[in-house]
C-alpha positions as CSV (number, residue, x, y, z in Angstrom):
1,X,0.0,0.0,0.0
2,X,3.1,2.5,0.9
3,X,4.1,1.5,-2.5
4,X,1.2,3.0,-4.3
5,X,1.0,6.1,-2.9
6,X,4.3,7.1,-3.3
7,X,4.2,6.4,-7.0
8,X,0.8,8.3,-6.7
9,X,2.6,11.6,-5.4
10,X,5.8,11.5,-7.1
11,X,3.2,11.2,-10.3
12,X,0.9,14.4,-8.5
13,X,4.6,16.3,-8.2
14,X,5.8,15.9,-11.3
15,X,2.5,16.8,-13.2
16,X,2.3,19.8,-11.3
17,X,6.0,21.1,-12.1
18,X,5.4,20.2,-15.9
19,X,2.5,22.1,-15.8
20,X,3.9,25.2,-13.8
21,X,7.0,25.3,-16.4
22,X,4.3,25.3,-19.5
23,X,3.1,28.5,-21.0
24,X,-0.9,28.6,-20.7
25,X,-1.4,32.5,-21.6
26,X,-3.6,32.4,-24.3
27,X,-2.5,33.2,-27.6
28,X,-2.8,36.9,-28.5
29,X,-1.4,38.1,-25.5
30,X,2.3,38.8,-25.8
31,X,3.0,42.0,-28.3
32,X,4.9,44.9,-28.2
33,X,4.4,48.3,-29.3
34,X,6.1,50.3,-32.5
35,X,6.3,53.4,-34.0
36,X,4.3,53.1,-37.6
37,X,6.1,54.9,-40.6
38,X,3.5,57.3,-42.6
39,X,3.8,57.3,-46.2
40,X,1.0,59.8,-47.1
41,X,-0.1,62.8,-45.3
42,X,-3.0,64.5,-46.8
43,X,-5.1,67.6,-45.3
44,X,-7.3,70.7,-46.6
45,X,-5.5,73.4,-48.2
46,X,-7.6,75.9,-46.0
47,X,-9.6,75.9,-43.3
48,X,-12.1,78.2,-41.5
49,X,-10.8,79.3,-37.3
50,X,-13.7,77.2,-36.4
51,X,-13.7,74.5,-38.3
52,X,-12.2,70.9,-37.5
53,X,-8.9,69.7,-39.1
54,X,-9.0,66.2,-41.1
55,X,-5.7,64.4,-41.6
56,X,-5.5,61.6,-43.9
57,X,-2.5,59.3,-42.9
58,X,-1.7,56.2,-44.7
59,X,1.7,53.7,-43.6
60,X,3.2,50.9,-43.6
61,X,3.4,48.4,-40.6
62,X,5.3,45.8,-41.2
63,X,6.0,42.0,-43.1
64,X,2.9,40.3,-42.3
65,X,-0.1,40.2,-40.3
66,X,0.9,40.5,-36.9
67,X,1.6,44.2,-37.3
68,X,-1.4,46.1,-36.9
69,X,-2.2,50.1,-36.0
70,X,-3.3,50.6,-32.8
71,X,-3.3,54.9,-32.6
72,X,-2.3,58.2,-33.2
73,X,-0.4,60.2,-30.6
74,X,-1.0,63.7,-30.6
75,X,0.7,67.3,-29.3
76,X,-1.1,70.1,-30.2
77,X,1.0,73.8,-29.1
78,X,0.0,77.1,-30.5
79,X,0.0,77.2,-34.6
80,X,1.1,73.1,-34.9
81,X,0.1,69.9,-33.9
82,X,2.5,67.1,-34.3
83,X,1.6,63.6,-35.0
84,X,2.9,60.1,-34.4
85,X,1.8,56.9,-35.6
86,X,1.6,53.7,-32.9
87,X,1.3,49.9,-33.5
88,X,1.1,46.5,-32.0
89,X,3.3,43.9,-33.3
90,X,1.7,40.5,-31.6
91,X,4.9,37.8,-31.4
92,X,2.2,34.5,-30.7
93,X,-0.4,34.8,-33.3
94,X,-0.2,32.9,-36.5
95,X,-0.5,35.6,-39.4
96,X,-1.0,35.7,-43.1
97,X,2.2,36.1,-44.7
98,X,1.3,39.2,-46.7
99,X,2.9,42.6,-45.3
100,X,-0.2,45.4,-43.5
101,X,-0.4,48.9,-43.8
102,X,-3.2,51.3,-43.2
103,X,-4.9,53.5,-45.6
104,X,-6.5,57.1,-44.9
105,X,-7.1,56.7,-41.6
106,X,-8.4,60.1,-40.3
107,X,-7.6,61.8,-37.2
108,X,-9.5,65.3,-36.4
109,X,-7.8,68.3,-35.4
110,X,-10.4,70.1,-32.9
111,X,-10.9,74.2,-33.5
112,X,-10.0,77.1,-32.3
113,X,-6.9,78.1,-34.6
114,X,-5.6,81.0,-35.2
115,X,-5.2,82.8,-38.6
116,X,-2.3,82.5,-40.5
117,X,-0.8,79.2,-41.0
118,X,-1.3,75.8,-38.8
119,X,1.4,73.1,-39.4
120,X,0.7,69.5,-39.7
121,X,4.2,67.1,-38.5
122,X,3.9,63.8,-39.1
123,X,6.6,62.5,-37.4
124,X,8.7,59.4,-39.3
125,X,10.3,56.7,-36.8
126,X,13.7,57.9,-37.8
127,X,12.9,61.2,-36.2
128,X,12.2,62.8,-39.2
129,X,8.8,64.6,-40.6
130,X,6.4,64.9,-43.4
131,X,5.2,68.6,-43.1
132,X,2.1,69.7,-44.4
133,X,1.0,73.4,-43.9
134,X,-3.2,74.4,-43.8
135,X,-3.4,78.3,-44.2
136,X,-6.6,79.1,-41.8
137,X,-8.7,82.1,-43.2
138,X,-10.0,85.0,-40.9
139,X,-13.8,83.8,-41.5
């Protein structure tokens, strides 16, 4: 009888350390974040002081499926608002094999602005910018 229930707890041990050493997170759940490259950066030519700001951006992402856009950052300050792209790479999904981008996603720059001339910076990875000026009428 001693017999048995020693084999029965070194079997109970060694399931539970297998089990402990296994990875049960679901699938989906380990990613990290990126900074997306913009290849297009598309707004009005003018605009009223009181009227909203549309930006189309468009980008890459990356080699396959598992890249995916998650949001724009944003830092609005006096006569510019400067824009940055961000992404989720997931590292434990299976993924089509063809590379993803986004296409004219919109993000709305909310009014007041003063007259003159508002800059749009979409800011690159490398640290560099695609620049896009909307002159902003008096009325």
């Amino acid at each position: 009888m001693k017999r048995n229930n020693a084999g029965l707890v070194a079997f109970v041990v060694l399931a539970f350390s297998l089990a402990c050493d296994s990875d049960t997170t679901a699938p989906g759940t380990h990613a990290e974040e990126f900074q997306v490259s913009f290849t297009s950066v598309v707004t009005p030519e003018s605009i009223g002081p009181h009227q909203v700001l549309v930006v189309k951006l468009s980008g890459g992402l990356g080699c396959d499926g598992c890249y995916q856009f998650d949001r724009f950052q944003v830092q609005r300050a006096g006569v510019s608002a400067e824009i940055s792209g961000r992404g989720i790479h997931w590292l434990d999904l299976r993924c089509t094999q063809f590379p993803s981008s986004f296409s004219d996603y919109e993000y709305a720059i909310q009014p007041p602005f003063e007259p003159g001339v508002f800059r749009v910076i979409a800011r690159q990875p490398d640290g560099s910018a695609i620049e896009r000026d909307v002159v902003v009428s008096t009325l």
